[in-house]
Structure formats: structure tokens, C-alpha cells
DODRENSE-767644 format. One record per residue (C-alpha): x, y, z. Coordinates in pm, 1 decimal. Layout:
c1,c2,c3
X,Y,Z
...
! end
This chain:
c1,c2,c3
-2529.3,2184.2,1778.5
-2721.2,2207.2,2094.2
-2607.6,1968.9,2395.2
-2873.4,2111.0,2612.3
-3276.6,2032.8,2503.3
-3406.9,2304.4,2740.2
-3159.0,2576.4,2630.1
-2974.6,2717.7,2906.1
-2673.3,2849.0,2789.7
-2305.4,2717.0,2881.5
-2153.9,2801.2,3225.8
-1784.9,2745.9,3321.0
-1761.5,2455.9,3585.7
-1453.5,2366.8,3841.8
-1380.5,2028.3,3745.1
-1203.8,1925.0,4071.1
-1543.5,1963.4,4271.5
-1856.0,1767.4,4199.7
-2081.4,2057.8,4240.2
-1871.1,2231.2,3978.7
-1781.5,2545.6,4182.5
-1465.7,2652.8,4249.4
-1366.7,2742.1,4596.3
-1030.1,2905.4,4777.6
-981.7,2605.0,4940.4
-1016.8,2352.9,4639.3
-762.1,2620.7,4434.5
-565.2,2568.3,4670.8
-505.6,2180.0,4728.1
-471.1,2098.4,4339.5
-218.0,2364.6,4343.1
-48.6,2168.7,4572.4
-91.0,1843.8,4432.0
20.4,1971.0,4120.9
351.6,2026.9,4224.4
409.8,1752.6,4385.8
333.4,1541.6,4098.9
637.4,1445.4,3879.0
642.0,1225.8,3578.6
730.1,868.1,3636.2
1142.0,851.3,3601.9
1218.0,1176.1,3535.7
1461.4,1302.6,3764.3
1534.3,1652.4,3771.3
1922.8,1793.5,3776.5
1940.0,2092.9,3939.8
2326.5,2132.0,3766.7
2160.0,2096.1,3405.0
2345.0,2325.4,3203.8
2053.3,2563.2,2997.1
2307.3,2737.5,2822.3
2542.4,2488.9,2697.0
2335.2,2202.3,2663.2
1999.1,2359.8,2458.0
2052.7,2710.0,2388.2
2415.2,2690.7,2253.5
2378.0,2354.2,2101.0
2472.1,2359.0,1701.4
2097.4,2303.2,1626.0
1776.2,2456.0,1454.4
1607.9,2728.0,1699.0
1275.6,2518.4,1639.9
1498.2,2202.5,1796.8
1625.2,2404.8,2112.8
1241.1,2542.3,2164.3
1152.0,2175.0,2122.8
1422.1,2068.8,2411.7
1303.6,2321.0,2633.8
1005.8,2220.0,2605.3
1025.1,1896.0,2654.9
1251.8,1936.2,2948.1
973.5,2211.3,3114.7
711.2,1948.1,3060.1
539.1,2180.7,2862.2
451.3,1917.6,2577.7
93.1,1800.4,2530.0
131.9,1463.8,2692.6
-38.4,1239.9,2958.6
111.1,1389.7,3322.6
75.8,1746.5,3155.1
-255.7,1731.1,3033.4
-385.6,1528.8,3356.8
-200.3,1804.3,3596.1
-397.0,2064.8,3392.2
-687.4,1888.1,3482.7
-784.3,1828.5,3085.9
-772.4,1443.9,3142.9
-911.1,1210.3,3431.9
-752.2,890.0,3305.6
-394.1,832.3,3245.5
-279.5,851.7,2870.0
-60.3,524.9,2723.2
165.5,523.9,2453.1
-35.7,449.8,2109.5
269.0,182.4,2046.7
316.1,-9.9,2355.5
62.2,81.2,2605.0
296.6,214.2,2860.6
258.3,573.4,3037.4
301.6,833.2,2797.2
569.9,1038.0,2946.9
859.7,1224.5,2741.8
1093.9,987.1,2866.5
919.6,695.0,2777.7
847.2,822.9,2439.3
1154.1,984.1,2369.0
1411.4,762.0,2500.1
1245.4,404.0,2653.6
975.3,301.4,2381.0
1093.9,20.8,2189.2
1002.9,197.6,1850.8
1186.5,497.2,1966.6
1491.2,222.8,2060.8
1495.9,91.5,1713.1
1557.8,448.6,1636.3
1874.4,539.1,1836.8
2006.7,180.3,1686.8
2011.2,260.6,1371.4
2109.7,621.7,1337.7
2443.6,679.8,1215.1
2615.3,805.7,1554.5
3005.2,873.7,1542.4
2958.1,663.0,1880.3
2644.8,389.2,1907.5
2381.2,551.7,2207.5
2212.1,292.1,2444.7
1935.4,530.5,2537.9
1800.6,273.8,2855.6
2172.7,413.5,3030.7
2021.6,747.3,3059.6
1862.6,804.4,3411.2
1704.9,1135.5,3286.1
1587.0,1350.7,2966.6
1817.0,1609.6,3090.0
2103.0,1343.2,3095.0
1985.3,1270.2,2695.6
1972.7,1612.1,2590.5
2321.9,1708.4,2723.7
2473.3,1408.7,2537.4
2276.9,1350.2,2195.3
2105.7,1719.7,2130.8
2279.9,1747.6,1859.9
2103.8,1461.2,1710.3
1776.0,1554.1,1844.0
1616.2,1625.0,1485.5
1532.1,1231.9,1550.7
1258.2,1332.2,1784.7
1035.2,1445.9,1496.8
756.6,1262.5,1324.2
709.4,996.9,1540.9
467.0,882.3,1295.5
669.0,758.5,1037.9
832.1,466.6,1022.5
1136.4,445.3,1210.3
1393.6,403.0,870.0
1165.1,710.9,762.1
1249.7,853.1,1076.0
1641.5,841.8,1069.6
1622.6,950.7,645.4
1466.5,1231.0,781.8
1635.5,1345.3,1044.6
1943.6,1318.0,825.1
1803.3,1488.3,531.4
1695.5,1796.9,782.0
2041.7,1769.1,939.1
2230.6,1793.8,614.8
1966.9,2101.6,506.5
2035.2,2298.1,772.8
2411.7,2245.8,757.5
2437.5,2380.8,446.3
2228.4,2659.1,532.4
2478.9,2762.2,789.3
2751.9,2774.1,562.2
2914.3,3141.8,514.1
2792.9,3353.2,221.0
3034.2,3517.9,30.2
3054.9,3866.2,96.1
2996.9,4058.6,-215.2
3186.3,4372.0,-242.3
3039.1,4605.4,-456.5
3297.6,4835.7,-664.6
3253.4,5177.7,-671.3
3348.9,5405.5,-988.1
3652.4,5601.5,-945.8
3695.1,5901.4,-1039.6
3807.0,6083.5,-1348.8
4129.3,6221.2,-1314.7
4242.2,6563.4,-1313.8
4378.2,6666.0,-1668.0
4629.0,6914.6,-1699.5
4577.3,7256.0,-1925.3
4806.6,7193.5,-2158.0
4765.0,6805.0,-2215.5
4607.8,6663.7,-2520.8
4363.0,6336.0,-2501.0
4390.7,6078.8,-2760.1
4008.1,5927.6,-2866.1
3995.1,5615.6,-3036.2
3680.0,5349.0,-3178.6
3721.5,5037.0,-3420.3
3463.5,4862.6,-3600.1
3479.3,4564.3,-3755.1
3221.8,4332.3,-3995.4
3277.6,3972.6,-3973.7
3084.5,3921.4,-4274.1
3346.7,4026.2,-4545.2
3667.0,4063.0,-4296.6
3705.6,4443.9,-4329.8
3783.4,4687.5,-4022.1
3822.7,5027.0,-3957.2
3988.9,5270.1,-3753.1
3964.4,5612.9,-3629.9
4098.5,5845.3,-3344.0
4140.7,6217.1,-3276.3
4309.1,6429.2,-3072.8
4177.2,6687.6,-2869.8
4311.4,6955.2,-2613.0
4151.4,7185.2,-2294.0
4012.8,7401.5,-2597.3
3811.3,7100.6,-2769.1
! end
């Protein structure tokens, strides 16, 4: 593959600028605007409990990495991509067309919706009453295999999540400890004490047996 007919060889550009080159000045001002951005209704709690609401949750360690994630905005999605300056234009949810942010896709998509309806909660989850991701974590991350496979079908979906559930349940279960037994000891015979040998044999075929012991002292 060559993109360039006269040859010149590829040189590393600063997107931000049209000349391409990066300058103190321009670092400076996206770094700026970067933190100011924040994804469309996503409210951060400053009170969010790390510990007991992802790290301590009853879960898969791939699920808590997964939560943290999201919560960091550290997934590969629209606002993420666009403040790393990978995308110019913003990035729409593939099912509905509206911004692709984790909230969005996670809790206010109508797929995603159909989803909390139908999974078999002890108590039925309305996720449109949650006013952030961090509020939706700390009250279904126990159910948030759910979040997986987005491409699937949404009864897919929910089999899924429950199969994975149930898997890793069981894989949590306590093993039986198996205590191996150690050979004791012969015991200490006396001098003067005389040991009794015995063996039987017997042949099915004709119904016969036989017998046979001796005695023995310390002298053999």
C-alpha cells in the first residue's frame, strides 16, 4: 500500500492545528477543553462508594474491571474517542441514532430497556429513574453480566447473562477439603510377645478354601 505517489515517508501530524504542528499553546487549550467536556447526562457523585459498590460486589473480576471502566469513561465510545481526538464527528447509537454515551447505551436505549424488562429481578428495575451510571451500578451491579453482547438479541441477552450468572455461582461454591491420611506407625512389640500371621485363599470355581497361619516370636 502506498498513500503517497511521490514517496515521502509518513510524518506524525497534530490534528488540532491545520498546519499539523503541535505547539505549547495548542497542548495546552485541548487539555483544557478536555476536561471540561462531560458526557451528556452523566452526573458525577463524588460520595460513589468504589469499594462497596464495584470492587466488593459478588461479581466476576472481568464484570468489576468492566464497571470501572465504564464509570472512568475509559470505554471506546463516542465522547471518549472524540476527547482523544480519534473522531471529528459525534458517534450515534447503531440502534436508535442517539449519542452514543454509556448511559444511553447502557441504561436509556430502548433495546437496552427491553432488557432490564424482562430480566428476572427479585424487584422489577425502571432504568429511566436512574439520574446517573454510578446511581445504576450501586443498585443493579450485581446483575451487570446483562451489559454483555449487546449484539445479540435481547432474549439472547438475558439467557445469557443468566447462564454466565449461574456458571460462575457454582464456581464459587466451596471445594471440599481433602485430607490426605498419613500411615501410622508400626507399633512397638515387646521381646517376649509372639505375632500371629494369617492368609486365606479361596476358588470360587469348585467352593474349596484354605487356611494357614503361623506364629512367630522376637527370634523369627
Amino acid at each position: 500500500m502506498r498513500p503517497n505517489q511521490m514517496g515521502a515517508s509518513d510524518i506524525i501530524i497534530w490534528t488540532p492545528l491545520a498546519s499539523g504542528i503541535y505547539s505549547t499553546k495548542s497542548g495546552y487549550f485541548e487539555t483544557a477543553n478536555a476536561e471540561a467536556i462531560t458526557m451528556p447526562n452523566f452526573k458525577r457523585n463524588t460520595e460513589f462508594n468504589w469499594i462497596k459498590n464495584v470492587w466488593t460486589i459478588t461479581t466476576a473480576l472481568k464484570i468489576q474491571i468492566f464497571i470501572w471502566k465504564v464509570l472512568q469513561e475509559a470505554l471506546s465510545l463516542g465522547p471518549t474517542l472524540q476527547r482523544c481526538g480519534l473522531l471529528a464527528e459525534a458517534v450515534t447509537c447503531s440502534r436508535c441514532g442517539e449519542a452514543e454515551t454509556a448511559i444511553h447505551i447502557f441504561l436509556n436505549c430502548r433495546f437496552t430497556k427491553r432488557i432490564w424488562k424482562i430480566l428476572p429481578l427479585n424487584r422489577p428495575t425502571d432504568p429511566t429513574t436512574f439520574d446517573s451510571f454510578e446511581q445504576a451500578i450501586a443498585k443493579q451491579a450485581r446483575n451487570s453480566l446483562i451489559f454483555e453482547k449487546l449484539d445479540l438479541s435481547q432474549e439472547d441477552i438475558v439467557c445469557k447473562s443468566l447462564h454466565l450468572a449461574r456458571e460462575w455461582k457454582e464456581a464459587q461454591l466451596p471445594k471440599e477439603v481433602q485430607h490426605s491420611l498419613q500411615p501410622r506407625p508400626s507399633p512397638t512389640l515387646d521381646q517376649e510377645a509372639v505375632t500371629c500371621h494369617t492368609d486365606a485363599s479361596w476358588t470360587p470355581k469348585n467352593g474349596e478354601a484354605g487356611f494357614g497361619w503361623i506364629f512367630l516370636d522376637s527370634t523369627g
